[in-house]
N, CA, C and O of each residue as an XYZ file, in Angstrom:
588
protein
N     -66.438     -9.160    -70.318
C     -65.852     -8.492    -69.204
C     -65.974     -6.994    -69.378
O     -66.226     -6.492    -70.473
N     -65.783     -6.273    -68.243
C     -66.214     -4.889    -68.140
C     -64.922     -4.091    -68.326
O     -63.851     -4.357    -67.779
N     -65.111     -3.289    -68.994
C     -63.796     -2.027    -69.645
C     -62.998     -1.869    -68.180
O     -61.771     -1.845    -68.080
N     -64.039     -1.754    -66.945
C     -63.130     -1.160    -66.022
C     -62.186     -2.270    -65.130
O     -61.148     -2.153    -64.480
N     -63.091     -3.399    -65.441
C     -62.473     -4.359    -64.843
C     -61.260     -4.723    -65.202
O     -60.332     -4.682    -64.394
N     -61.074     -5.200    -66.682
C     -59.660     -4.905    -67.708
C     -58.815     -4.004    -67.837
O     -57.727     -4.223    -68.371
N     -59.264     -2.512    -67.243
C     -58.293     -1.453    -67.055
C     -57.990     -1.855    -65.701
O     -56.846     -2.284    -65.855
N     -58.311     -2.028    -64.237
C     -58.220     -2.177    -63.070
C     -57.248     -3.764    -63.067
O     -56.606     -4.059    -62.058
N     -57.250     -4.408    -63.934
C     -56.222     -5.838    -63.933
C     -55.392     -5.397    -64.525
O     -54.425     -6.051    -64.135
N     -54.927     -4.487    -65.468
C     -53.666     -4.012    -66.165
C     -53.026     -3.277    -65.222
O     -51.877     -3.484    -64.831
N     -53.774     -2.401    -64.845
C     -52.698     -1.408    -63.777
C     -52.086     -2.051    -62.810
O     -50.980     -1.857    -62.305
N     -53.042     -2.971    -62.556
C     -52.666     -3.806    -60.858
C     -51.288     -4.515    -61.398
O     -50.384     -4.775    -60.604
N     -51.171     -4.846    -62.965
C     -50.438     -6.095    -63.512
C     -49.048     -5.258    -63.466
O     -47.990     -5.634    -62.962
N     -49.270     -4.248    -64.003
C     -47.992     -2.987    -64.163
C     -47.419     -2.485    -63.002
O     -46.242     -2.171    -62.823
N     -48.549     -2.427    -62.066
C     -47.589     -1.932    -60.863
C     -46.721     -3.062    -59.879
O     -45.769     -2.881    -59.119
N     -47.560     -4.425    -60.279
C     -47.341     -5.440    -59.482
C     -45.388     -5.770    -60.000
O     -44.442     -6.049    -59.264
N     -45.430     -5.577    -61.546
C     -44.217     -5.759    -62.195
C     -43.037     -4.803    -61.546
O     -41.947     -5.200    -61.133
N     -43.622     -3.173    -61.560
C     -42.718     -2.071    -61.221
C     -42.442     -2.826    -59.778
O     -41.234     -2.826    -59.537
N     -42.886     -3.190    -59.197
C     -42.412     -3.826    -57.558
C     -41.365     -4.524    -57.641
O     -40.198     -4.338    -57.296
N     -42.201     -5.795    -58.404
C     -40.955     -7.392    -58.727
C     -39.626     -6.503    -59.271
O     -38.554     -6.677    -58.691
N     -39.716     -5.500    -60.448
C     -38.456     -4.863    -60.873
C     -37.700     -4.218    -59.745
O     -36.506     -4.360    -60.009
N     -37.844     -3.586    -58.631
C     -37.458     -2.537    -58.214
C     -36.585     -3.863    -56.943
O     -35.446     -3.917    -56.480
N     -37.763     -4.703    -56.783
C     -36.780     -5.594    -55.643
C     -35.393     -6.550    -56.390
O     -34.306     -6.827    -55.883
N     -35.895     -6.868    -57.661
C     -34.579     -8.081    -58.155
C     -33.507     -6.776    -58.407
O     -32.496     -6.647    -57.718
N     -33.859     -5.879    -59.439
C     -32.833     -4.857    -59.796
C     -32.761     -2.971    -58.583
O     -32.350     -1.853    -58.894
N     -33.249     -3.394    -57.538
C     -33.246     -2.045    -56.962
C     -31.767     -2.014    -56.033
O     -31.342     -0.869    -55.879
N     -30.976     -3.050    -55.431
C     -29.811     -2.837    -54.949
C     -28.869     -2.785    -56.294
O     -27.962     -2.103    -55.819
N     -28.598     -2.954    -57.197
C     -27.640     -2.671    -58.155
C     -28.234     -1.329    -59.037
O     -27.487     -0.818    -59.871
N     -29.263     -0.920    -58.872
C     -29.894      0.479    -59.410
C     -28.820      1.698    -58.154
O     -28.359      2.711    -58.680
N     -28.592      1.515    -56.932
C     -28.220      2.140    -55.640
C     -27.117      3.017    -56.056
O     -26.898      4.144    -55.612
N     -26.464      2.409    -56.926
C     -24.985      2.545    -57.151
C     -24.775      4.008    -57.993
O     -23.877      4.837    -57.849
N     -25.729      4.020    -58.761
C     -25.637      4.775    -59.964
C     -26.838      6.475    -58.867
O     -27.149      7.539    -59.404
N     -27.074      6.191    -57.840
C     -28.217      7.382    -57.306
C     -27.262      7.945    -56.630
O     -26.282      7.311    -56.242
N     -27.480      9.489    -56.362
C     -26.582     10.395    -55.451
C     -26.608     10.045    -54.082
O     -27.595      9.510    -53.577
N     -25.559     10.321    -53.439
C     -25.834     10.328    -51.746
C     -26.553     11.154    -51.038
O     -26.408     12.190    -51.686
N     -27.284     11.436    -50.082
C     -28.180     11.991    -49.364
C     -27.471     12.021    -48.062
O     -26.782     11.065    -47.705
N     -27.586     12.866    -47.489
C     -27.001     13.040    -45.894
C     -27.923     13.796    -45.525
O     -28.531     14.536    -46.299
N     -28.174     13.690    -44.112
C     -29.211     14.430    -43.589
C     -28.217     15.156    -42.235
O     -27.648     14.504    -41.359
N     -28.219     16.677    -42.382
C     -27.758     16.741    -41.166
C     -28.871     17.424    -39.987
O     -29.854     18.150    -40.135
N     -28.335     16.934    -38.982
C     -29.443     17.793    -37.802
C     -29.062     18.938    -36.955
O     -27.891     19.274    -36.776
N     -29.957     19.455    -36.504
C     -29.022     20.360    -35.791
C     -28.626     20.086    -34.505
O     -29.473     19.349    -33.999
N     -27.799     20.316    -33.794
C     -27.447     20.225    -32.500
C     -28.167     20.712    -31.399
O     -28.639     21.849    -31.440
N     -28.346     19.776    -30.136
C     -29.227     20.101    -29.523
C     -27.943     20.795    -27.796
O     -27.097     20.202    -27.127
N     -28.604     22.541    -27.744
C     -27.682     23.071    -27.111
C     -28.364     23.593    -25.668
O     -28.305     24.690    -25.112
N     -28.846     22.696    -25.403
C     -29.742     22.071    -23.688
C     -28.261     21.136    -23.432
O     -27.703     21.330    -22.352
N     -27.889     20.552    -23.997
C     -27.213     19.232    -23.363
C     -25.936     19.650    -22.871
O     -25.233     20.243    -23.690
N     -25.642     19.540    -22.138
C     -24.367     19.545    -21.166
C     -23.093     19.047    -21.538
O     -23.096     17.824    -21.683
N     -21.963     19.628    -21.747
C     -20.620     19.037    -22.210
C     -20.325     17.705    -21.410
O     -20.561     17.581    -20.208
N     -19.945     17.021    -21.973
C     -19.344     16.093    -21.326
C     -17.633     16.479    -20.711
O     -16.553     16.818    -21.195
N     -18.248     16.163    -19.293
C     -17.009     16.537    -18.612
C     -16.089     15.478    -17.988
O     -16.651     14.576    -17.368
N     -14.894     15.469    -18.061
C     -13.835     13.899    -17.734
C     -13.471     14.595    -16.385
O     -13.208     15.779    -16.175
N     -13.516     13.777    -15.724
C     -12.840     14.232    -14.157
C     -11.471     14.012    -13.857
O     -10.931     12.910    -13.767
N     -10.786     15.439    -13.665
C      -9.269     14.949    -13.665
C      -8.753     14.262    -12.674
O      -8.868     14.514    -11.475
N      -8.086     13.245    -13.250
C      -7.604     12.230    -12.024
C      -6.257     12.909    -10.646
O      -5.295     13.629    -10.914
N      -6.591     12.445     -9.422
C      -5.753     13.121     -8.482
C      -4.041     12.625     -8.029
O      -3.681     11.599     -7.453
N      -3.259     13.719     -8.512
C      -1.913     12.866     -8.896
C      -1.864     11.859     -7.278
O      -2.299     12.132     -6.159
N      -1.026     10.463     -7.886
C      -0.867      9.776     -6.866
C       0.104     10.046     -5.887
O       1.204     10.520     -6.171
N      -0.431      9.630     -4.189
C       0.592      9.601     -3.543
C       1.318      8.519     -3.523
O       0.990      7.444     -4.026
N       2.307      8.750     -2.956
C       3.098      7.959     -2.163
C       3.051      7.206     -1.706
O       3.171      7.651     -0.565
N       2.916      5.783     -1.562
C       3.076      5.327     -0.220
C       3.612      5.121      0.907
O       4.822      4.911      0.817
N       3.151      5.095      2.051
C       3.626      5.548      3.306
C       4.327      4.085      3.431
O       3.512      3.170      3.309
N       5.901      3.606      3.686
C       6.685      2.751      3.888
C       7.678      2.967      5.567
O       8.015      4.028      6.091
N       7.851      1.976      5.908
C       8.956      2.751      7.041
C       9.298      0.909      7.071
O       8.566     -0.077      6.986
N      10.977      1.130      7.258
C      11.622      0.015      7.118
C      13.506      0.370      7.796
O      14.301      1.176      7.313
N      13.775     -0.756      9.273
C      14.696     -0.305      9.913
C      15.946     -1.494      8.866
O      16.049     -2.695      8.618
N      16.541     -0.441      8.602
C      17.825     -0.770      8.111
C      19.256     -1.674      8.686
O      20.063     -2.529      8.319
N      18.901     -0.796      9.849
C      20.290     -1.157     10.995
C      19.491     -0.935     12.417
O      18.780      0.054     12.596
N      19.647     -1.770     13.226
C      20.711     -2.985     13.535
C      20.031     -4.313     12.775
O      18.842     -4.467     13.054
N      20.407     -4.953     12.177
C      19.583     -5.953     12.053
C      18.931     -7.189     13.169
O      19.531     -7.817     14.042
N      18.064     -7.225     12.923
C      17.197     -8.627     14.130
C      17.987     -9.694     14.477
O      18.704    -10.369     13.739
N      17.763     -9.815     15.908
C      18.121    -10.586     16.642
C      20.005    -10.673     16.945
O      20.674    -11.605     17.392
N      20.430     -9.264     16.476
C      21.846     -9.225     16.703
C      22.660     -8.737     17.958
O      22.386     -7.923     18.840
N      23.611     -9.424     17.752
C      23.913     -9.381     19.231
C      25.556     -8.133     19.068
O      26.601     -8.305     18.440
N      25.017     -6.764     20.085
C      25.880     -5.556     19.943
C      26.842     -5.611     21.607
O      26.338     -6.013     22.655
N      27.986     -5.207     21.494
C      28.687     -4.899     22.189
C      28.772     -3.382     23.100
O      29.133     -3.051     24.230
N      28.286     -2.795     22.041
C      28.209     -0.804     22.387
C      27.063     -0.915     23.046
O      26.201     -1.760     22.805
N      27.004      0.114     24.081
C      25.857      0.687     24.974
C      25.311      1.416     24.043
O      24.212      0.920     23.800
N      25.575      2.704     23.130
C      24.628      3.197     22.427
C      24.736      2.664     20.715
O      25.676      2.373     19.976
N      23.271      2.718     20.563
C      23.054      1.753     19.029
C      22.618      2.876     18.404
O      21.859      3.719     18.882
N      23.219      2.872     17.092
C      22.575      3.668     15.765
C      21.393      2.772     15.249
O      21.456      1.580     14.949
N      20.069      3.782     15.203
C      19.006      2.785     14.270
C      18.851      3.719     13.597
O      18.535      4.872     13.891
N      19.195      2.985     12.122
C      18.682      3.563     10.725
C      17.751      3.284      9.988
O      17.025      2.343     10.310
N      17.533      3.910      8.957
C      16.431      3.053      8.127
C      15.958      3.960      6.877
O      16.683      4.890      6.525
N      14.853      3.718      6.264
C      14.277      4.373      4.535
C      12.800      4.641      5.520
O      12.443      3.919      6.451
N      12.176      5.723      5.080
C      11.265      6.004      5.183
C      10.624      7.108      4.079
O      11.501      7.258      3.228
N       9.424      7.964      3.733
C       8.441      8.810      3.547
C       9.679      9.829      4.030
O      10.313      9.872      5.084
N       9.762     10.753      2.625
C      10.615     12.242      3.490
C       9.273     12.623      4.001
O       8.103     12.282      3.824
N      10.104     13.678      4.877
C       9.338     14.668      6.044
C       8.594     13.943      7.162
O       7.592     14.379      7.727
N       9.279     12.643      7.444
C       8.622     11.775      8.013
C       9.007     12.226      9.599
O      10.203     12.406      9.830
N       8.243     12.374     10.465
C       8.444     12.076     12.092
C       8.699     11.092     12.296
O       7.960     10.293     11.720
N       9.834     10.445     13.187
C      10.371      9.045     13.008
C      10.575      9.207     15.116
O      11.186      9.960     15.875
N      10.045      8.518     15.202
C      10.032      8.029     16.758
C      10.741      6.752     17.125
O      10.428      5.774     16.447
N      11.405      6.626     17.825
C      12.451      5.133     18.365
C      13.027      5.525     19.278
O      13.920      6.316     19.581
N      11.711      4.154     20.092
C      11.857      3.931     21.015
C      13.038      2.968     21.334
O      13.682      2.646     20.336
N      13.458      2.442     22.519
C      14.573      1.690     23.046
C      13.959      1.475     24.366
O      12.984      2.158     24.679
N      14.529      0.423     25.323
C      14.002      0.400     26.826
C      14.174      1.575     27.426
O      13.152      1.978     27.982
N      14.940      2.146     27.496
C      15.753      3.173     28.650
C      15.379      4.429     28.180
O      14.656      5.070     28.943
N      15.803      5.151     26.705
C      14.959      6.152     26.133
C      14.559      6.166     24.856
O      14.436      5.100     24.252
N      14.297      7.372     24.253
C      13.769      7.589     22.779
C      14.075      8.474     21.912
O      14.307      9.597     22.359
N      14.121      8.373     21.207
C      14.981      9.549     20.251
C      13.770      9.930     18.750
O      13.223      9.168     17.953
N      13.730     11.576     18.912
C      12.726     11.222     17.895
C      13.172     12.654     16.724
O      13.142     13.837     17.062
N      13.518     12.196     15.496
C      14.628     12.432     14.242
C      12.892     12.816     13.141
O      11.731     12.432     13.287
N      13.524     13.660     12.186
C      12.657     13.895     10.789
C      13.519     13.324     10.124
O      14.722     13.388     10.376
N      12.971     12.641      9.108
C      13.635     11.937      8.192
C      13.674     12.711      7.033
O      12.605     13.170      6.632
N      15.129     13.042      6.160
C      14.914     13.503      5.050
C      14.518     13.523      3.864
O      14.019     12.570      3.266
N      14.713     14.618      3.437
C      13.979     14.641      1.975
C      13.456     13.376      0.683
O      12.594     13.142     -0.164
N      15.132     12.666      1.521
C      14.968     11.700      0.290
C      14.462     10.138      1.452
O      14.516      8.999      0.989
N      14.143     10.329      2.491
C      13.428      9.605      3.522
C      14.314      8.616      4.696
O      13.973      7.561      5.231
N      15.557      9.414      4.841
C      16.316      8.566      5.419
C      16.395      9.015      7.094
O      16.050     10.106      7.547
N      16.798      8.172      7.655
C      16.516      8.865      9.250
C      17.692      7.880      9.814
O      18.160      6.826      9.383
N      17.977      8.716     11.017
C      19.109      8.074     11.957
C      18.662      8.334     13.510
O      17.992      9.354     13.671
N      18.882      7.715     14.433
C      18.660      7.933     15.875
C      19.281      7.010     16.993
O      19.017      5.808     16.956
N      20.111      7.525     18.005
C      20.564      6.611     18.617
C      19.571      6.363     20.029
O      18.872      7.226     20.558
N      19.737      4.840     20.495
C      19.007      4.828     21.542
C      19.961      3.884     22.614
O      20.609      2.982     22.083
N      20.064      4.043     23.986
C      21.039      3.042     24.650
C      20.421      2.001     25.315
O      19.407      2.044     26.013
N      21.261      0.881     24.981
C      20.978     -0.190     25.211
C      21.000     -0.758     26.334
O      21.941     -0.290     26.975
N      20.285     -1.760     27.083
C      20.336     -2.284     28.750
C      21.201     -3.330     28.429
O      21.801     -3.294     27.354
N      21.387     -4.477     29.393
C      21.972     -5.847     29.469
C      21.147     -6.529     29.238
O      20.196     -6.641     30.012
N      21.252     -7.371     27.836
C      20.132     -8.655     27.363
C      19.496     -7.763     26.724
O      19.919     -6.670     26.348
N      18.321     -8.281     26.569
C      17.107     -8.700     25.062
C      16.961     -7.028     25.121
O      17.301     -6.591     26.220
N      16.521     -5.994     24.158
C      16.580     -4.993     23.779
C      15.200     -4.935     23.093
O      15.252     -6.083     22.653
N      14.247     -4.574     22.749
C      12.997     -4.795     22.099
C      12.942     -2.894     21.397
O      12.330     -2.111     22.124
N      13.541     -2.327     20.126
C      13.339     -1.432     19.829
C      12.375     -1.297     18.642
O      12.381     -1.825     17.530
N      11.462     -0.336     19.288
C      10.307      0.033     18.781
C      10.445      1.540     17.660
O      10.697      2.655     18.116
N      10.215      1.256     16.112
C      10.361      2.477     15.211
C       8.771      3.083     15.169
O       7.957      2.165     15.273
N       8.241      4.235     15.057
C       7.403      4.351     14.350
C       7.271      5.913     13.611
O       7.468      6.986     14.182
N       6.912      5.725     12.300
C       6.517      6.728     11.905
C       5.056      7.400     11.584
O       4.058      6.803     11.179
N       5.198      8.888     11.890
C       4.132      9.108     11.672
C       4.156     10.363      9.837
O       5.177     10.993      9.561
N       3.299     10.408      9.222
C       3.585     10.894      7.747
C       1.677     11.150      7.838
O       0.698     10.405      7.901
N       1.893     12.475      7.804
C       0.148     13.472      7.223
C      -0.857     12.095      8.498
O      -0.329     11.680      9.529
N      -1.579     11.879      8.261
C      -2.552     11.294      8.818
C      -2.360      9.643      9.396
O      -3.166      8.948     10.015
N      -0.921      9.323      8.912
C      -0.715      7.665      8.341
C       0.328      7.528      9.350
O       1.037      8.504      9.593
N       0.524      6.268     10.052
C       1.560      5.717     11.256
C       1.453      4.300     11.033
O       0.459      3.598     10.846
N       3.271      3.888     11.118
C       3.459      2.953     10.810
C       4.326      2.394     12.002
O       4.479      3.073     13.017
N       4.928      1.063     11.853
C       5.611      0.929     13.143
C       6.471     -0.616     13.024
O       5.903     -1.698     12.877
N       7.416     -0.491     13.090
C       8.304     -1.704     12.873
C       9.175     -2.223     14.036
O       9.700     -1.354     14.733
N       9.337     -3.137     14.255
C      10.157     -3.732     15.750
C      10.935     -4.167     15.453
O      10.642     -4.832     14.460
N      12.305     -4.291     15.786
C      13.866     -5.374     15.631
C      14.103     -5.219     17.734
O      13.851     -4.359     18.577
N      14.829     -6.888     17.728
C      14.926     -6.945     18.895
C      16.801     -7.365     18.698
O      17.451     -8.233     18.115
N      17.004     -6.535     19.301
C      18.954     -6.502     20.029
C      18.870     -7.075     21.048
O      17.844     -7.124     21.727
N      20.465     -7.863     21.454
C      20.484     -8.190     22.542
C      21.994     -7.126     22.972
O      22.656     -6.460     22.175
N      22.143     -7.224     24.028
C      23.466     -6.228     24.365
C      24.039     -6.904     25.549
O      23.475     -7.176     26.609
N      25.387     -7.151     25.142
C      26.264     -7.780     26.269
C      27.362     -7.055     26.508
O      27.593     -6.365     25.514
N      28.528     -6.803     27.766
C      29.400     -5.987     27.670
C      30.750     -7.048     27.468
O      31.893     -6.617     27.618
N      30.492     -8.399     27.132
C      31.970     -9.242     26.945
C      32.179     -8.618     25.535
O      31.314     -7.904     25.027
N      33.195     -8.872     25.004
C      33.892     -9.069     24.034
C      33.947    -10.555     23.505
O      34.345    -11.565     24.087
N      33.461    -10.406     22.303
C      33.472    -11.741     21.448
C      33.940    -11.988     20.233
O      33.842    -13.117     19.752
């Protein structure tokens, strides 16, 4: 055999070993090597990330008649209608005969009287609040006996 051929099978044999070594013993070799960190630099093209502030919530627009309650039967010609609403609310109530139209306060309360005919009464609330109208019905009846 040829010198170079026997040098060219040893090396191959030695390096083939340094491999097999480095894979059975190269994760428990890891332990004992320094850490490496690589830092990069920042790339200052890119745009902050921006959170969009959320828009405090409103309110919701509610309107709800308190008094008289439905389908009750009143003795008085003029009726108090109450109720909860949206402060700063425009509050319209209607009645057959006329209408009465009240701001409701701060804390959303409203009052308005409207007079009543003989028999069925059909009173109409509605509010109106920024862009938003709402509208609730109770029906009275009104008699002048005593009961």
């Amino acid at each position: 055999m040829n010198k170079d051929a026997i040098l060219a099978t040893i090396i191959g044999f030695v390096i083939g070993l340094c491999i097999t070594g480095l894979v059975l013993l190269g994760p428990k070799l890891t332990k004992y090597l320094p850490n490496i960190t690589l830092k990069f630099p920042s790339i200052s093209f890119m745009k902050p990330k921006v959170t969009p502030t959320p828009a405090p919530k409103q309110k919701t627009f509610t309107l709800t008649i308190d008094s008289p309650l439905p389908e009750s039967i009143e003795s008085e010609g003029d009726l108090l209608v109450s109720g909860q609403t949206s402060g700063g609310t425009t509050v319209v109530i209607q009645g057959n005969n006329d209408d009465a139209v009240v701001k409701a306060t701060p804390d959303g309360k409203y009052a308005g009287k409207v007079t009543l005919v003989e028999g069925k009464n059909d009173i109409t609330v509605t509010g109106y609040y920024q862009k938003n109208q709402k509208t609730q019905t109770v029906t009275v009846f009104y008699t002048q006996e005593q009961f």
